[in-house]
N, C-alpha and C positions, 0 to 999 in steps of 0.2 A: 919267606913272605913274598920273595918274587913270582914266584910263578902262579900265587892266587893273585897277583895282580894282573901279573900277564893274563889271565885266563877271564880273570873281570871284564877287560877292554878287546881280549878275542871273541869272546861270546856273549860278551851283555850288550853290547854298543850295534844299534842298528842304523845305515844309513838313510832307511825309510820309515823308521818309527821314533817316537818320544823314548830317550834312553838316560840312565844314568848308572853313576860309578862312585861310590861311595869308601872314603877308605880313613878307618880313624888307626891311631896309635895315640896309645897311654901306658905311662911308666910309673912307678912310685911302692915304696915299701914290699921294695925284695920282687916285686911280679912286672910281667908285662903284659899286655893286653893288643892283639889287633884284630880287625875286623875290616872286613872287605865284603858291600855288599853290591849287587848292580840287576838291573834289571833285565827281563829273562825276553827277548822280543816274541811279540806274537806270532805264533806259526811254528817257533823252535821247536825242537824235539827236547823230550825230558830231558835233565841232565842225567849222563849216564858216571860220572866222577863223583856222586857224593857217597862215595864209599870204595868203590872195589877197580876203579880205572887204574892204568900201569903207573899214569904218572903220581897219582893221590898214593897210591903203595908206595910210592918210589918216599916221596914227601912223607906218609907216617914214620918208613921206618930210619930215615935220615934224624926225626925226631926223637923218636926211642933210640937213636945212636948218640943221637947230642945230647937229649935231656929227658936219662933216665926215670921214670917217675915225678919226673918236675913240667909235665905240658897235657893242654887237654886241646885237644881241636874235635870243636861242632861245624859240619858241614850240613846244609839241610836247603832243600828249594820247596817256599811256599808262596801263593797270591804273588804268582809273577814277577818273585824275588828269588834271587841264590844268595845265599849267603855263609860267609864263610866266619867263624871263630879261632882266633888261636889265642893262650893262655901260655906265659911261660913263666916259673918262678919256684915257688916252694911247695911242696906235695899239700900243702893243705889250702895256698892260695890258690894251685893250678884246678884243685875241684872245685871250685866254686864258679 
């Protein structure tokens, strides 16, 4: 989870523009839940991490190393948001 947070407050947080950093965790019945969302400033370049950067590789397969079948992470940047998903718990909680 650190380094989507790290990465919320490297690149969502502007000191010239309206910014925010958004970060929930929730537990309960076998799963976990976090999301990290923040705003993308005007003028940025696409993100180029919601899929194939060294570090997000680095990050999925530490996942598939810790928890086989038991995690889903949605990465996606729309209407001037990033936002990040992570699911962790039981193969049937983790797809949903």
């Amino acid at each position: 989870m650190i380094p989507f947070v790290e990465n919320s407050f490297k690149h969502g947080v502007s000191p010239s523009a309206k910014s925010f950093v958004r970060i929930h965790l929730s537990a309960g019945r076998g799963s976990l839940r976090f999301s990290v969302q923040n705003s993308v400033p005007p003028g940025a370049a696409p993100a180029r991490d919601t899929g194939d950067g060294l570090g997000l590789r680095n990050v999925r397969r530490r996942l598939e190393l810790l928890y086989p079948g038991t995690h889903q992470l949605t990465i996606r940047e729309e209407d001037g948001e990033f936002r990040v998903e992570l699911t962790l718990g039981t193969p049937a909680e983790a797809s949903r």
